[in-house]
C-alpha positions in Angstrom: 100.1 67.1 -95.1 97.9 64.7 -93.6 99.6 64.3 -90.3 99.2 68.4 -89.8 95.6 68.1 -90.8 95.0 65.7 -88.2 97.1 67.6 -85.6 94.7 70.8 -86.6 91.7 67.9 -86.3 92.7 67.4 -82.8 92.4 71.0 -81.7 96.2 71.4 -81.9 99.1 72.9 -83.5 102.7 72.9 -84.2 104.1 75.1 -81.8 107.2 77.6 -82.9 110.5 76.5 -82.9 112.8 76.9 -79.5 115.9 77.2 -78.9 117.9 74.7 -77.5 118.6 74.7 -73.7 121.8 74.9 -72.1 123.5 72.9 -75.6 126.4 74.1 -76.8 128.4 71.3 -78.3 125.0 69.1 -79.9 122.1 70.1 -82.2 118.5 69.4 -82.2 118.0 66.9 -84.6 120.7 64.2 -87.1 119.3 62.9 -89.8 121.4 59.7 -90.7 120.1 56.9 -93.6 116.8 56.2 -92.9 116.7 57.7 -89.1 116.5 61.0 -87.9 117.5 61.4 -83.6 116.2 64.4 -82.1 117.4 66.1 -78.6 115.0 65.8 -75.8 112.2 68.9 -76.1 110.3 70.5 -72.8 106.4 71.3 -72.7 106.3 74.5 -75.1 103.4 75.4 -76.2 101.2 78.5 -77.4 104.5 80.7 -76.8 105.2 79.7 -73.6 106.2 76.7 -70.9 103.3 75.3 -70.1 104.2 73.2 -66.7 106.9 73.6 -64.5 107.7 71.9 -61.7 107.7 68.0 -60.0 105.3 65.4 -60.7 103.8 64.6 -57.2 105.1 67.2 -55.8 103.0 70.3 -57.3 101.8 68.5 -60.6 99.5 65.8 -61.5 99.8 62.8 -63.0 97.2 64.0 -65.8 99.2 67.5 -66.0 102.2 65.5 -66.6 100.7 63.1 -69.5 99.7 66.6 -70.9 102.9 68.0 -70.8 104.6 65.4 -72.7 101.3 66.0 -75.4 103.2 68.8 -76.2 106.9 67.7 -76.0 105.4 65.2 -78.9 104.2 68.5 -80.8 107.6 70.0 -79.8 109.1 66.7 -81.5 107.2 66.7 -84.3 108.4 70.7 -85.6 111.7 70.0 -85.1 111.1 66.9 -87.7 109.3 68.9 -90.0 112.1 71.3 -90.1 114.6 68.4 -90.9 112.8 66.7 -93.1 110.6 69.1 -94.6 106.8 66.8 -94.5 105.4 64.6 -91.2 103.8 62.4 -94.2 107.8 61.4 -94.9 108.0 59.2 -91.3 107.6 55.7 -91.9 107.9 54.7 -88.2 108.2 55.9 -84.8 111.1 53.5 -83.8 111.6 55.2 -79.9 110.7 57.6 -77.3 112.7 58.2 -74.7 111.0 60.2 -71.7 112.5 61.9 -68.4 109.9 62.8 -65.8 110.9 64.9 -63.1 109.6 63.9 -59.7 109.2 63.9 -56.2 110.7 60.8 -54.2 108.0 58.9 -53.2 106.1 59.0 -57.0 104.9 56.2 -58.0 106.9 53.9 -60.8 103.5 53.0 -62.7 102.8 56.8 -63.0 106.3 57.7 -64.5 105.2 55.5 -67.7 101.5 57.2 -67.5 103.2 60.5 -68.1 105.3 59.4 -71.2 101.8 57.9 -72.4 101.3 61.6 -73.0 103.8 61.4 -75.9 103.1 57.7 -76.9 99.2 58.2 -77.2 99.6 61.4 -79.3 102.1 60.1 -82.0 100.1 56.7 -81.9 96.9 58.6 -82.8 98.5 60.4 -85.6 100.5 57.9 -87.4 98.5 54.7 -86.6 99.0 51.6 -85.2 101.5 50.4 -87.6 103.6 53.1 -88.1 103.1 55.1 -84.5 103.2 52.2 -82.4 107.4 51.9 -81.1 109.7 51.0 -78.1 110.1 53.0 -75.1 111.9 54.0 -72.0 110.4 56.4 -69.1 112.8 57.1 -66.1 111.9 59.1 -63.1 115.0 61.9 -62.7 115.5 64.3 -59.6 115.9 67.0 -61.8 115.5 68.3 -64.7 116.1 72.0 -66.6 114.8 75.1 -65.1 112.8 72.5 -63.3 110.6 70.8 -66.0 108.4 68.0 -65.4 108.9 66.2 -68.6 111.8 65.8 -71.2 111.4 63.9 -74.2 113.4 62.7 -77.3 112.6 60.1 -79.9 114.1 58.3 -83.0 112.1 57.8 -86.8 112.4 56.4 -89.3 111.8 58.1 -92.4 111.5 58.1 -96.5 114.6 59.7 -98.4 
């Protein structure tokens, strides 16, 4: 359980499982050989939605790399619950993030906010095994008007 001990390190936790939004025909998470694919996660934390709304609109750029902090966290129980231990992931292969924003945002600042998620599972599972590809867009909307969505792809022991 080293990868919980350092979330818990870090001033952190695991936050509580949510249901999905809006997603009747797909699940949260396929596990599949050596991969598991998990559906894009919002900004839950501490029993709640902690950010709502557009990035340069009525968010920050720095409220915005925290909210996708905690889609990572979000991520990262819906792994556990497929695959039982965080110690099992061999690699972060991919994150895919979706920030929600105002027209005239900046392109540099979409990627800042998927930092969020990068940083936080690079600082728990290291440069070799948390370092992996990535793709930010900037979307006109998102759910109930969240500012970040994020999914991801690793790689895992059997």
């Amino acid at each position: 359980m080293i990868i919980e001990e350092k979330i818990k390190k870090l001033g952190l936790e695991l936050p509580e499982v949510r249901p999905m939004i809006n997603a009747k025909s797909c699940v949260k998470a396929v596990h599949t050989g050596d991969l598991v694919f998990l559906s894009g996660v919002f900004p839950y934390y501490g029993g709640k939605y902690k950010y709502i709304g557009k990035m340069g609109s009525n968010l920050t750029p720095e409220e915005g790399y925290e909210a996708a902090r905690f889609c990572a966290l979000n991520l990262l129980t819906e792994l556990r619950n497929m695959i039982g231990d965080l110690d099992k992931v061999t690699k972060v292969v991919q994150v895919t993030g979706y920030v929600n924003v105002a027209p005239e945002y900046s392109d540099e600042k979409i990627g800042y906010v998927t930092d969020g998620a990068s940083d936080l599972l690079a600082e728990l599972y290291g440069e070799s095994r948390g370092r992996h590809t990535r793709t930010s867009f900037g979307v006109f909307k998102l759910a109930r008007n969240f500012p970040v969505e994020i999914s991801a792809i690793f790689e895992v022991k059997k």
